[in-house]
Structure formats: structure tokens, C-alpha cells
ROMARKE-748931 format. One line per 3 residues: number of its first residue (from 1); their letters; for each residue x, y, z of C-alpha. Coordinates in Angstrom, 1 decimal. Example, Ala and Ser with C-alpha at 12.3 -4.5 7.8 and 13.67 -1.06 7.14 Angstrom:
BEGIN
1	as	12.3:-4.5:7.8  13.7:-1.1:7.1;
This chain:
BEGIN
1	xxx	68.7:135.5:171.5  70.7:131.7:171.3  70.6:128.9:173.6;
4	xxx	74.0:128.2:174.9  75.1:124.8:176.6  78.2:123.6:178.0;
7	xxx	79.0:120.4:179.9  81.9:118.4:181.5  81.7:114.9:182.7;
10	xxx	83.5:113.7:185.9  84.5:110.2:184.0  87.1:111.7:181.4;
13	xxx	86.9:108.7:179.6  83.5:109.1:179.2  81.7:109.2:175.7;
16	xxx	78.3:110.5:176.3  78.6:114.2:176.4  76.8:115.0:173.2;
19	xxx	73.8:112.4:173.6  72.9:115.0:176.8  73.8:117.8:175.1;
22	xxx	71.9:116.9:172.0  68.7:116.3:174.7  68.9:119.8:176.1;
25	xxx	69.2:121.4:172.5  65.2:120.4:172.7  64.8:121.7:175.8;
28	xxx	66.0:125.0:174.7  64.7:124.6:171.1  62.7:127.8:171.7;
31	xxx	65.1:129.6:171.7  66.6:129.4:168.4  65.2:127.6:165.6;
34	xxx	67.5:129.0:162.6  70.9:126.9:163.7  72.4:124.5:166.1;
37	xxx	75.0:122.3:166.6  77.5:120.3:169.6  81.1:120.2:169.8;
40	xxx	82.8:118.1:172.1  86.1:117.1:173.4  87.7:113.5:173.6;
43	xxx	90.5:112.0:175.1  93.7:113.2:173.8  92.4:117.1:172.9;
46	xxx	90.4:116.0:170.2  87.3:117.9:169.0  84.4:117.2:166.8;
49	xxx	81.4:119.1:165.8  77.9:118.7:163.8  76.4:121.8:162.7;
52	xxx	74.4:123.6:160.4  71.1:125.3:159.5  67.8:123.9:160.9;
55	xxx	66.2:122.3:163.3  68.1:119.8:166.3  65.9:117.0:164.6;
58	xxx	66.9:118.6:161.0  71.1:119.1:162.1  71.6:115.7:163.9;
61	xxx	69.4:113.9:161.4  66.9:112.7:164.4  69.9:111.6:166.6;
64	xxx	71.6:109.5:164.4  74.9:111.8:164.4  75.4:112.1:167.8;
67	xxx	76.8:108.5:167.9  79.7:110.5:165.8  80.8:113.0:168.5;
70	xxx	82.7:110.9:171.1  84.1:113.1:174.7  83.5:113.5:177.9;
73	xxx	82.6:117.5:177.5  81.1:119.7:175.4  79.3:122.6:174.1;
76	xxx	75.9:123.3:172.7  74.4:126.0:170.9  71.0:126.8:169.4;
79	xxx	70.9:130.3:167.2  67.9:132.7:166.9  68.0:134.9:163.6;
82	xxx	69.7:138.3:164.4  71.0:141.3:162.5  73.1:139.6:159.3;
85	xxx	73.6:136.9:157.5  72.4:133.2:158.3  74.6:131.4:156.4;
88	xxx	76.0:127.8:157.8  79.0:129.4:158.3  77.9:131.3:161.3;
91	xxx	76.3:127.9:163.1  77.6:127.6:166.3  79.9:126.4:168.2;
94	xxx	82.7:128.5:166.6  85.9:126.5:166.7  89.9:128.3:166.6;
97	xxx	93.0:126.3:166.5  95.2:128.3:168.0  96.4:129.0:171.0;
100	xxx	94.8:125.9:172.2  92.2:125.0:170.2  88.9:126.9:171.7;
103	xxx	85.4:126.7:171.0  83.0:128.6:171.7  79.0:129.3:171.9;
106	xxx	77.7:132.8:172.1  74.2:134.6:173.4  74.2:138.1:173.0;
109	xxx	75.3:141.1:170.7  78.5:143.3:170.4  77.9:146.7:170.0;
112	xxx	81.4:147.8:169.1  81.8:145.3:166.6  83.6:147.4:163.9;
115	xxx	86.0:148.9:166.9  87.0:145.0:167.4  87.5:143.6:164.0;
118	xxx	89.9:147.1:163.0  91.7:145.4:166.0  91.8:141.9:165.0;
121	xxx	92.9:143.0:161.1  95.1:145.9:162.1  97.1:144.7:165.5;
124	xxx	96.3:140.7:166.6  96.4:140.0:162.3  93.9:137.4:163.3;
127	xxx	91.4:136.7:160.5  87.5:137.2:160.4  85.5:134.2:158.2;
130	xxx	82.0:135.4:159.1  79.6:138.6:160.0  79.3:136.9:163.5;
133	xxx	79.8:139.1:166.8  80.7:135.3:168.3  83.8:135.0:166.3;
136	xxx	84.8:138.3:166.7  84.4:137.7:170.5  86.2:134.1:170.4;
139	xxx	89.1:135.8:168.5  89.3:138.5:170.6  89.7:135.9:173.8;
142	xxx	92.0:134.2:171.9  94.5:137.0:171.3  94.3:137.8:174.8;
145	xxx	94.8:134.3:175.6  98.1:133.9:173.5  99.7:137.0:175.0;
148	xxx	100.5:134.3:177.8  103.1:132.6:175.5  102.8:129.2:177.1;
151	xxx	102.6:125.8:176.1  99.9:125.2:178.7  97.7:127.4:180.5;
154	xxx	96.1:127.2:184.0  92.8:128.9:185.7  94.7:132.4:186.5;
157	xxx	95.9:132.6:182.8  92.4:132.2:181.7  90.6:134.7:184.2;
160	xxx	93.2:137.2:183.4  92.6:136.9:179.4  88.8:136.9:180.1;
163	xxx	89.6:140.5:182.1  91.6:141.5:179.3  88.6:140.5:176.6;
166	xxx	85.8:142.3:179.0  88.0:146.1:178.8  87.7:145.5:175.0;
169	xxx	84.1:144.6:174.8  80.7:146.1:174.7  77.6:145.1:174.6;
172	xxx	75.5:141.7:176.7  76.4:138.3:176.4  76.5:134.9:177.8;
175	xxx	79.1:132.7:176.6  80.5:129.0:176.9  83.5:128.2:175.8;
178	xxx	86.0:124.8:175.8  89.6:124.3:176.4  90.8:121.1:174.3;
181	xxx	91.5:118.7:176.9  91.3:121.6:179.4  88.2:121.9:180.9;
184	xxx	84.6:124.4:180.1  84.3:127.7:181.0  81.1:130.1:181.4;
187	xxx	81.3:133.7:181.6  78.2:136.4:181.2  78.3:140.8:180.6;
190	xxx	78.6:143.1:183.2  75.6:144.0:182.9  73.8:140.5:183.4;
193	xxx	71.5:141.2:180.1  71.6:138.1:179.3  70.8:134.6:181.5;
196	xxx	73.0:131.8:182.1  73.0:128.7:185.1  75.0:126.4:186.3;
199	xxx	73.9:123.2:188.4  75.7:119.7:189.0  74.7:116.2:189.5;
202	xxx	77.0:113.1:191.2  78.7:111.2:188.3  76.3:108.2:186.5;
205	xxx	79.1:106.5:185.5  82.2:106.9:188.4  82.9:109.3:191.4;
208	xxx	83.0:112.9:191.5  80.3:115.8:190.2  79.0:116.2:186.4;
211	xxx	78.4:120.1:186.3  76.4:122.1:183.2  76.0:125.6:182.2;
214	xxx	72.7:126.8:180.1  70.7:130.1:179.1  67.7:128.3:180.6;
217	xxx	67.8:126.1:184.0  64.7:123.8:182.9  67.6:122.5:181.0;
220	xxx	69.5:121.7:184.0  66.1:120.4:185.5  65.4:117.8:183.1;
223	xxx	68.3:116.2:183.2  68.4:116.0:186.9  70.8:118.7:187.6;
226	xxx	70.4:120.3:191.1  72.5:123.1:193.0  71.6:125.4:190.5;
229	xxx	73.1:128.8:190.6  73.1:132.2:188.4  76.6:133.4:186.7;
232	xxx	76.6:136.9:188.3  76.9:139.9:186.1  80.6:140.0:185.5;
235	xxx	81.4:136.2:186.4  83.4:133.8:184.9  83.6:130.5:185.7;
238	xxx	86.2:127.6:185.3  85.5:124.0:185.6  88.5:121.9:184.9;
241	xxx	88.2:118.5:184.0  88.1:116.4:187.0  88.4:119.6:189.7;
244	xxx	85.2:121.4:191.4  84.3:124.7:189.7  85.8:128.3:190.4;
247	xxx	84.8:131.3:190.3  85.9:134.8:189.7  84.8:138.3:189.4;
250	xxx	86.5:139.1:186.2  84.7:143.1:185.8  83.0:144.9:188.5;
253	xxx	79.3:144.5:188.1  78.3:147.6:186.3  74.6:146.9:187.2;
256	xxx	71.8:143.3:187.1  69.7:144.1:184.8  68.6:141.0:183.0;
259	xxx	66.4:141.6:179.7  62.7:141.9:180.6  62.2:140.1:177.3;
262	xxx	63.2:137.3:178.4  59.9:137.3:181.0  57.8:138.1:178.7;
265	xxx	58.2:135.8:175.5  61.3:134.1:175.3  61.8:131.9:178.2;
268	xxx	60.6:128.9:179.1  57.6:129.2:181.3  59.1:126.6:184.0;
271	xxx	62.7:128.1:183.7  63.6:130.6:186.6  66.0:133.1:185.7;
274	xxx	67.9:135.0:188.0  65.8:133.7:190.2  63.0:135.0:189.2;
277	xxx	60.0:132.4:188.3  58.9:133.0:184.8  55.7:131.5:185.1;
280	xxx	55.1:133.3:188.4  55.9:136.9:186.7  53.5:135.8:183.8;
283	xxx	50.7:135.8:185.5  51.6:138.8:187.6  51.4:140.3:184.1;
286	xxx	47.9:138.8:183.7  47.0:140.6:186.8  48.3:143.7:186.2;
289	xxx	46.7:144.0:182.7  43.6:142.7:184.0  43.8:146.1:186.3;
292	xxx	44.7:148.3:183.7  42.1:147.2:181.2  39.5:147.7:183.7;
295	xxx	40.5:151.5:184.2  40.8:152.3:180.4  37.1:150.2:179.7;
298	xxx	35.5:151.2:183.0  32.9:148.7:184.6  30.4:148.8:181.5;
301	xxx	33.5:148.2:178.9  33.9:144.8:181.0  30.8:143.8:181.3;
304	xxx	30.5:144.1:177.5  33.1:141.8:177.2  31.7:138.0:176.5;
307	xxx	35.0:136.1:176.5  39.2:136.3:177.0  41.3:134.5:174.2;
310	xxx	44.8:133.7:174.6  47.0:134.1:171.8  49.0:130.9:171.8;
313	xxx	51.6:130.0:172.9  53.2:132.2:175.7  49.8:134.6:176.5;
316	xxx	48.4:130.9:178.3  49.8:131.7:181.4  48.6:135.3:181.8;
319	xxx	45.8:135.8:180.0  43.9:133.1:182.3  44.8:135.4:185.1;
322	xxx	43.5:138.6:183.2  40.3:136.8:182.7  40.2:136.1:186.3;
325	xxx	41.0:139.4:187.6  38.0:140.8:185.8  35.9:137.8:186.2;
328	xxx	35.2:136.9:182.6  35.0:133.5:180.9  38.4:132.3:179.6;
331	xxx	38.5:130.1:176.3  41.5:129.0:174.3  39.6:129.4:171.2;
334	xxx	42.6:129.8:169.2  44.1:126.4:168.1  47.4:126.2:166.9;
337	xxx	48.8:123.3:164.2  52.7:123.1:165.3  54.1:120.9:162.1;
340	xxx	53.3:123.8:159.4  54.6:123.5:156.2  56.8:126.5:155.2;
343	xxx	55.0:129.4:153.9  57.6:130.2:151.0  55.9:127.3:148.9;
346	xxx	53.1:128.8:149.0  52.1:130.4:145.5  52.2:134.5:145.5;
349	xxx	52.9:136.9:148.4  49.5:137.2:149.2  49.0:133.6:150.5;
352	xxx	52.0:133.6:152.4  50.8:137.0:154.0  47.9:134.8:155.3;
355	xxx	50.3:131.8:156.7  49.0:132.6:159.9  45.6:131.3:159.3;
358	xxx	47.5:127.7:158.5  49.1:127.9:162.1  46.4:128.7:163.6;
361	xxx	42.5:127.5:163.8  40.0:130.0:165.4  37.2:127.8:166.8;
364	xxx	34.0:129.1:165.4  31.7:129.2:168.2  33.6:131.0:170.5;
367	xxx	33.5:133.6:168.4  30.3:134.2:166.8  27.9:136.8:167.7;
370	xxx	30.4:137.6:171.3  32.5:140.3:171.6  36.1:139.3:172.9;
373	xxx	39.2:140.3:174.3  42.5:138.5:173.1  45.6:138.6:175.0;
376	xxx	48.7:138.3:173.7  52.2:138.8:175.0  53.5:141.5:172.9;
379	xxx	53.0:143.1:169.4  55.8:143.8:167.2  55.4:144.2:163.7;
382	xxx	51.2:143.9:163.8  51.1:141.9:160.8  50.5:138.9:162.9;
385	xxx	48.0:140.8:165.2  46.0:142.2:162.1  45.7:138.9:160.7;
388	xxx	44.5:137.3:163.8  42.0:140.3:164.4  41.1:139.5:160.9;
391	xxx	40.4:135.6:161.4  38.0:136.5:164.9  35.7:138.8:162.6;
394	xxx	35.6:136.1:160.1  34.4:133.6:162.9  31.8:136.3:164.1;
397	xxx	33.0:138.5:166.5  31.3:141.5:166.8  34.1:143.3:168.9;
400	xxx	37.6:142.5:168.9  39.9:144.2:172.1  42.9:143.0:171.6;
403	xxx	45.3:143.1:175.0  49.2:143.0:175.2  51.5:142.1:177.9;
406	xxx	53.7:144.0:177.0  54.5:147.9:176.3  54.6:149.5:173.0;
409	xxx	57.5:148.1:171.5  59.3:151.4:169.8  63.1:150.9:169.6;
412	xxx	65.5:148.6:168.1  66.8:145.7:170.3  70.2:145.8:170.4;
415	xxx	71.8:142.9:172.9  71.2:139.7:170.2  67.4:140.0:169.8;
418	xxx	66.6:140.9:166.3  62.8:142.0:166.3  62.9:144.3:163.6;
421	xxx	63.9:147.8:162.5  62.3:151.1:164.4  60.2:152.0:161.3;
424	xxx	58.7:148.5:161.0  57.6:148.0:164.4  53.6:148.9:164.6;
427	xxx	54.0:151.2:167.4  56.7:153.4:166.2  55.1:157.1:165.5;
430	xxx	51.8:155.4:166.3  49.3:155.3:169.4  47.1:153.2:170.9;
433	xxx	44.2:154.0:168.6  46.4:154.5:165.6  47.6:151.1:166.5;
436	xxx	43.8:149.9:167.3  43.0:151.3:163.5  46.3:149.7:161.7;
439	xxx	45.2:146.5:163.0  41.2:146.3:162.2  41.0:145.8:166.5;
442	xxx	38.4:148.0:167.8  40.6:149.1:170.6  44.4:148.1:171.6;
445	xxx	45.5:148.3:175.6  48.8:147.9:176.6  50.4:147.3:179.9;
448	xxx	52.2:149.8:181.3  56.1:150.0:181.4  56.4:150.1:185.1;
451	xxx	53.7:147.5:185.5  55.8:145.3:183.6  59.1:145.9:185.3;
454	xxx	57.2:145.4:188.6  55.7:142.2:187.7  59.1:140.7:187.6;
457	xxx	60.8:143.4:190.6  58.2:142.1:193.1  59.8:138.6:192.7;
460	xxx	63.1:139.3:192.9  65.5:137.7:195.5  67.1:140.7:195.3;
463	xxx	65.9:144.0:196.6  62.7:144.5:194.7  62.9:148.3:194.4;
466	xxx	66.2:148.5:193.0  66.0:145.7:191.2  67.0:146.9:187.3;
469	xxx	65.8:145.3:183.5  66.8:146.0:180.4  63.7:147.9:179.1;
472	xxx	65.5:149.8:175.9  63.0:148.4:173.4  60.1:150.0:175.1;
475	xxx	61.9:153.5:176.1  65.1:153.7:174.0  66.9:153.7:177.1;
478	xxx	69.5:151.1:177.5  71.4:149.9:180.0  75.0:150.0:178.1;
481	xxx	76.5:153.1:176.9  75.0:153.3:172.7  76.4:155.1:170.4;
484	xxx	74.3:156.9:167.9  76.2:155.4:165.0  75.5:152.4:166.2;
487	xxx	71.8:152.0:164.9  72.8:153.5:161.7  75.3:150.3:161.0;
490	xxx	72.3:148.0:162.7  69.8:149.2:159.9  72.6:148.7:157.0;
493	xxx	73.0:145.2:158.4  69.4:144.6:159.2  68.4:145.7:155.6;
496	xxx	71.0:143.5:154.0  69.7:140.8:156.1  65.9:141.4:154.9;
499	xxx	66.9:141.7:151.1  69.4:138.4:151.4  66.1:136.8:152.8;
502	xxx	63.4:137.9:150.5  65.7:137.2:147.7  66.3:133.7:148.7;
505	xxx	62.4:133.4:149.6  61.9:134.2:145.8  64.4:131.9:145.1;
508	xxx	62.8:129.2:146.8  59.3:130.2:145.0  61.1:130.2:141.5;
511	xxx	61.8:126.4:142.4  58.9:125.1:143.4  56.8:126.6:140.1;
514	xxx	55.1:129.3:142.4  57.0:132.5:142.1  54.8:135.7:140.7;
517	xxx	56.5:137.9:138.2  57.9:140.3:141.0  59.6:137.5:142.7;
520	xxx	60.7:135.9:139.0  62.8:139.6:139.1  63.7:139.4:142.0;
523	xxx	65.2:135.8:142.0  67.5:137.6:138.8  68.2:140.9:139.7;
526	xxx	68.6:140.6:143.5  66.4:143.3:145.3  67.1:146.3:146.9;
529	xxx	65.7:148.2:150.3  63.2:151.5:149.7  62.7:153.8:151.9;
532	xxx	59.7:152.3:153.8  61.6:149.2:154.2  60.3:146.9:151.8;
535	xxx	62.3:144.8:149.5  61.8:145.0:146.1  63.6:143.8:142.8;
538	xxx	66.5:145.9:142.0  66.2:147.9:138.7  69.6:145.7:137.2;
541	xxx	70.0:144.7:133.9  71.7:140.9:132.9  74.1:140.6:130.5;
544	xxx	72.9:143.7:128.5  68.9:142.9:128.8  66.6:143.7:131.8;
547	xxx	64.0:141.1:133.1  60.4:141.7:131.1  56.9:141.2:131.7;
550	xxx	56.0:137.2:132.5  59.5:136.9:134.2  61.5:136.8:131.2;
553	xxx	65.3:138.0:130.7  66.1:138.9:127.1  63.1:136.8:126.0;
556	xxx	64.6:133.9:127.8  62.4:132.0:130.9  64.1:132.1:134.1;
559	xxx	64.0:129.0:136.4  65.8:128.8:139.8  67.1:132.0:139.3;
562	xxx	68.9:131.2:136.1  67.8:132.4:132.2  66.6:128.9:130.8;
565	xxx	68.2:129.3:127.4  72.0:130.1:128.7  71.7:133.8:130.1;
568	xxx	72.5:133.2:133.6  72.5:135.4:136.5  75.8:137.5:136.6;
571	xxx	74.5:140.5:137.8  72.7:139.2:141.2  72.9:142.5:143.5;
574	xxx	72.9:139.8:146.4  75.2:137.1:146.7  73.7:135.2:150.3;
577	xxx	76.4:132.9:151.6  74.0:129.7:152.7  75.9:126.2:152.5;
580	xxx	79.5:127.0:153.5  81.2:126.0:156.7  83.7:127.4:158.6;
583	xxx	87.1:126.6:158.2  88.0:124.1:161.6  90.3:121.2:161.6;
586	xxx	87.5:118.8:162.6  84.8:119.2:161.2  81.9:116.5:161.4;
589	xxx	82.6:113.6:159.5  86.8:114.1:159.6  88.2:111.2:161.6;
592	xxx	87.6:107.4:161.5  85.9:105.5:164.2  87.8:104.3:167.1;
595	x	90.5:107.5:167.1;
């Protein structure tokens, strides 16, 4: 899951496209915290870009750079962590010289990826520079776009390119992409998996309409955008500079089945997607549960219950309605401290196990001596959820229910959601009181699949009983045509992922003076995968020696990942790519002021 923006100004000599766009980064901050950047267009063709690892506030040093990106459109982009590397070089927008010079932001997964990059080596000899599905996808629009063999291109050369692009891909995306001196474009999967809006405003600065695309439309809201309108399953759209925008059907809609996730946790809840009101569905979730842990406690199960606790942030909005429905006192006992230092500086793996405890505060009183019920949207993993369970017995709860949302979370996602592999999600092979028991909870109740894919049907604007959602996480059914060898590459990538980042973790510990002596071996010998999925150091040895006891190589002390006393670390089994940028012509920082 990314946040994707695009935006064109009606004044084309405009200057102020990447002061909005860098507002609606915030706005859409949820939804990816790992990169983000803006590109934009000026007058003549010229693009410019600031990007890189971190935070809006972090990237665009507190809005000091934007004053550096001069145009009149642009392009946004805000990355959530997913299945590979998260190396600066895969912060978006992606940028391509030729035909054209394109860039392009990217929500979504490719599930074919290996199918399109034998393409892009073997026949369009265009190269790769990252792991990233969104480069592969840019390229591959690219190629099709440079079949035209012109020197300019118009709105028909582009719809036909983006038809071209869809025969080749597979998978759910939303995209946005920029024509130097051409004009934005917006185009989303067949499927509809993931969201995307577009809305318009009159000019602020001249005549005609100002229009913007985003994943989210509170986006569009807070910066008085109204008209607002979904890109259909199969939809592109073409907004050239100073002209209205058009639309096209560029692949039959193979179905609308927007990712149910995106109700549940990741949206915003005053965003409407599809148009379906994410608060609104929220709460129908709260009801729903509410009904379905009153048939699995019975009426004295209820009664026993003293209390309902939201799990912040996104449980607020249903679990007050859960509470209602079975007329129980709601508290938001559960406090939660949003400027938390990062737990790698804390000293061992045991402490940063416990990080939860320094994001959030359970409030004493309304725990001790009652017996509670806390709500919270989903449970992946159930380290989180054990923890928690762990801090309401240690503030005296005598009973601890603990509620989710959402169904048992079994399979892999697969459409650019990377929640984590089958076999370390808590409620793979496991039950409800397997789950209850892994946990410390004295009972776990989940809501039902088809209570949650009602809860958002029943407000559809479309026919409510036909209404479709990607569910594949909950079922293993999914809504594009998968390939079984396509997990097995997902788990290579996703366990090269985990190892880069527990290896760089170490790294980070080694640094700051805190690392134990299995993360001393790890920082030198790079780590490898077992078969339970945990990372641990790899059995190398360095330079003819093999890390020792106390975190020594050859009798040497390692710091930073390097032998103190000259053996350095030549043998590292990974090799995470962090700082680089991609190769583009202008990158932040390459022109001089007033070009």
C-alpha cells in the first residue's frame, strides 16, 4: 500500500504545484511512512524531484525544499514497506528520459513481475536499476509508448500505449504518471483493487479548472477540491495542460472489487472510497462484532464483561459501536505516545520486543480488578496483540477478551500490501483458542468473513449484493488469476527483505553501543533465514577467522560492522543497497535558480 498524488495547475506558469502536493503527502502520511517524494514539471519540460527514505517532514527537511521544485504540475508519492528492498533507490516518483521524459508514482503489486523484466532485458533492451514492480511498470509503458515513433504524442497515442501495457500486466494498481510539458495522467487495474479519485477546483491564480488525482479523497477535501469522482476499474484518465480531463476505458472491467483492507485499517476514516464511507463501514463493523460476540459469550459472558477498550488508533470508530451494541461502558484506556523514539536503539532484543509498551500507556484504573474486552481492527502477526494482553494483566485485569474486526488473517497479501509471510501470521494453522492461548487472552472472537464484506456491501452505491472485495488474505481466494509459483518467489523476496532488515537493525545497534553478541555476528556475518522464519547470523567465516564469543572476529572488536583492528567485513552474506539514488537527469539539487 503507497499513497499516490498527481496534480496540474490551470496557470502553466504557475510555480506552486509541489507546495500542495507536499501538503497532501501529510494528508496521506498513513499510508506510507518508509518513502516519499514530489516531482514536478516546469515551463519548458523541465523536471525536478526530492526524494528519499523517511518521513514528508524527514525528505523535504520540514518544507524547506519545496521552494526548490518550481511547475505548474506534479506528482506525489508516499511508499509503504512491501516485499524487497527499501533502498533510496526505489523512492518514488520514478523518473525515464526517454521517449518523453515520464514519471511515474505507483500503488499496487505486479504479480508477473519476472514474465516483465525477461521482456524488458530480452526484447524492449530497456534496463532495470531497482527490485521495484513501479519501474518495471513505467518501463513497460514506456516501450509501449515509443512504438509510436513520434516526436510528439497526443491523448489517442497515450490511451493506446496504456491498452498495450494493461495486456502485458497482472496484478492491482493505481498509478499516476507525468508527460514533461504534456500533461498528468491516472490510470487504476481492472480489477479496481486498489483506490484512486479525482476532483477539481476553479484556478486560484487565473481562469480555468485545477484538477488532482489521489489514493485517498480526504486529500482532495482538504484542499478544497470538489466534483470528486472514482477512476473506474479499467480507466485511464488524461488531463492535458490547459484542456478538461478525458476519459477512456482502456481494459474491460474484469470485476470492482476494491481491497477490503483498505476499510478496515488503512484508510483514512473520513476518506470515502468508491464511494463507500469509511467511517460509516467502521462502525457497521462495530455492530456486527458487537452481534457476534454476544452469540459466542451468550448473555452471562456479557454481563461479565466490565468495560470495552479500543486499541488505538483505527479500532476508535468501531469499537464505541461494539460497546453500544451490547450496552457496556466504553473507555479509551489505552493511551498512545505518537513521537516514539525508534526501538533499534534500544539495548538487546528483548527491550525492543517490548517497544510497544513505549507507544502505548494503559491507564491503571481502568483496568484493575475489571474484566475487559479490547477491540482492535485486525491481528496479524500477534506479537503486538500478546504484548498488549500482557500490559492489561499488568494493570489488573482479571479477564482479558480480546475482539478483532477483522477475520483470521491466513494468506499472504499479494496486491502491494506486505503484512507478512503465511507462517508468521498468528492465525495460520491456528484457531480461535489456539490463538486465545498464543496470545495470553483468555478468549479471541473474530468477525466473520461475510460480516465484514457486508459491512462495507450494504453501503455501496452500487448493487449491494453483487458488490465484490478483495478478501484473498482472509480465504486465499483472490480476485486475479495467481499462480502457485508466485508465493514461492514472494517468500524468497520477503525473506531477503526480513534478513536485509534485521541485519541493518544490528547494524544500527552495533552503532549506538547496544548490540548483544548475536547481533555483534550478525552485523559481520550477515544473517540467514531458518525454517521457522527467523533471522539469525549466518555461520560465515571473515577473512579466514569466524566471529567468537563477546562479538569478536579473529580476537579483534567489531564496531559498526567493521573488525576494529583492520579485519573488515568482506564476507557480509547481505549487501542492503540504502543511500543510492536512481539514475534521472534531474535529480534534486541539479539546476540553478531562475532556469
Amino acid at each position: 500500500m503507497c499513497g499516490i498524488l498527481a496534480l496540474i495547475l490551470s496557470n502553466s506558469i504557475s510555480t506552486s504545484a509541489a507546495a500542495e502536493l507536499h501538503d497532501a503527502l501529510y494528508l496521506l502520511q498513513h499510508r506510507g511512512q518508509d518513502a516519499c517524494g514530489i516531482a514536478t514539471c516546469a515551463a519548458g519540460g523541465r523536471i525536478y524531484q526530492c526524494k528519499g527514505n523517511g518521513l514528508a517532514s524527514k525528505v523535504f527537511h520540514e518544507g524547506s525544499r519545496v521552494q526548490d521544485l518550481p511547475g505548474f504540475m506534479g506528482l506525489g508519492h508516499l511508499r509503504y514497506p512491501t516485499a524487497g528492498s527499501s533502498a533510496n533507490a526505489e523512492a518514488q516518483p520514478f523518473y525515464v528520459n526517454s521517449p518523453y521524459g515520464i514519471c511515474f508514482a505507483h500503488n499496487g503489486n505486479l504479480i508477473n513481475a519476472p514474465e516483465l523484466k525477461r521482456f524488458l532485458d530480452y526484447d524492449a533492451h530497456r534496463h532495470i536499476n531497482t527490485d521495484s514492480d513501479s519501474e518495471l511498470m513505467l518501463n513497460i509503458f514506456a516501450n509501449e509508448l515509443n512504438e509510436t515513433k513520434k516526436a510528439r504524442v497526443n491523448e489517442e497515442d497515450l490511451f493506446s500505449s496504456l491498452e498495450r501495457m494493461y495486456r502485458r500486466c497482472v496484478g492491482g494498481w493505481a498509478c499516476t504518471a507525468m508527460l514533461a510539458g504534456f500533461g498528468i495522467i491516472g490510470f487504476r487495474d481492472p480489477y479496481g483493487i486498489r483506490p484512486m479519485v479525482l476532483g477539481s477546483r476553479p484556478s486560484r491564480d487565473g481562469e480555468g479548472m485545477d484538477y488532482m488525482m489521489a489514493s485517498e479523497s480526504v486529500a482532495l477535501d482538504q484542499l478544497e477540491f470538489t466534483n470528486i469522482v472514482d477512476i473506474k476499474p479499467g480507466q485511464a484518465v488524461i488531463i492535458k495542460k490547459g484542456s478538461p480531463p478525458v476519459f477512456r476505458q482502456v481494459h474491460p472491467q474484469l470485476a470492482y472489487a476494491p481491497d477490503i483492507f483498505e476499510y478496515v485499517y488503512f484508510a483514512r476514516p473520513d476518506t470515502i472510497l468508491d464511494g463507500i464511507s469509511v467511517l460509516r463501514c467502521r462502525e457497521i463493523m462495530g455492530e456486527k462484532l458487537g452481534a457476534t460476540i454476544q452469540k459466542a459469550l451468550g448473555p452471562a459472558g456479557v454481563k461479565d464483561i466490565d468495560v470495552v477498550i479500543p486499541l488505538p488508533e483505527t479500532a476508535l470508530t468501531c469499537a464505541p459501536k461494539v460497546a453500544d451494541y451490547l450496552g457496556i461502558q466504553y473507555c479509551t484506556a489505552f493511551v498512545k505516545n505518537r513521537y516514539i523514539f525508534r526501538t533499534f536503539i534500544m539495548p538487546g532484543q528483548e527491550a525492543r520486543q517490548k517497544g510497544v509498551r513505549r507507544k502505548l500507556n494503559a491507564i491503571k484504573s481502568e483496568f484493575k480488578g475489571r474484566n475487559v474486552l479490547l477491540v482492535d481492527d485486525s491481528i496479524v502477526r500477534g506479537t503486538t496483540s500478546r504484548e498488549i494482553v500482557s500490559m492489561a494483566r499488568d494493570a489488573g485485569a482479571r479477564k482479558v477478551i480480546v475482539a478483532s474486526c477483522a477475520p483470521p488473517i491466513t494468506h499472504a497479501h499479494i496486491y502491494g500490501i506486505d503484512l507478512a509471510s503465511p507462517r508468521e501470521l498468528v492465525a495460520h494453522e491456528r484457531d480461535a483458542s489456539a490463538i486465545a492461548a498464543h496470545i495470553g487472552a483468555d478468549a479471541v472472537i473474530y468477525q466473520s468473513l461475510e460480516d465484514l464484506k457486508r459491512s462495507c456491501a450494504e453501503l455501496s452505491p452500487r448493487d449491494p449484493a453483487t458488490q465484490e472485495f478483495e478478501v484473498g488474505v482472509f480465504c486465499g481466494k483472490y480476485v486475479t488469476p495467481v499462480d502457485d509459483s508466485y508465493f514461492e518467489r514472494l517468500e524468497k523476496v520477503r525473506g531477503k527483505s526480513k534478513r536485509m532488515k534485521v541485519v541493518e537493525e544490528a547494524k544500527e545497534a552495533v552503532l549506538h553501543g547496544v548490540a548483544d553478541e548475536q547481533e555483534v555476528k550478525m552485523a559481520a556475518n550477515g544473517g540467514k533465514v531458518r525454517e521457522d522464519g527467523k533471522v539469525v547470523p549466518a555461520e560465515r567465516k571473515l577473512d579466514g577467522g569466524a566471529i567468537g564469543a563477546g562479538g569478536k572476529v579473529n580476537g579483534h572488536s567489531m564496531m559498526n560492522g567493521h573488525a576494529v583492528n583492520g579485519v573488515n567485513e568482506s564476507a557480509e552474506v547481505v549487501q542492503p543497497v540504502r543511500e543510492s539514488m536512481d539514475i534521472s537527469l534531474h535529480n534534486f539539487g541539479d539546476y540553478t535558480e531562475g532556469t
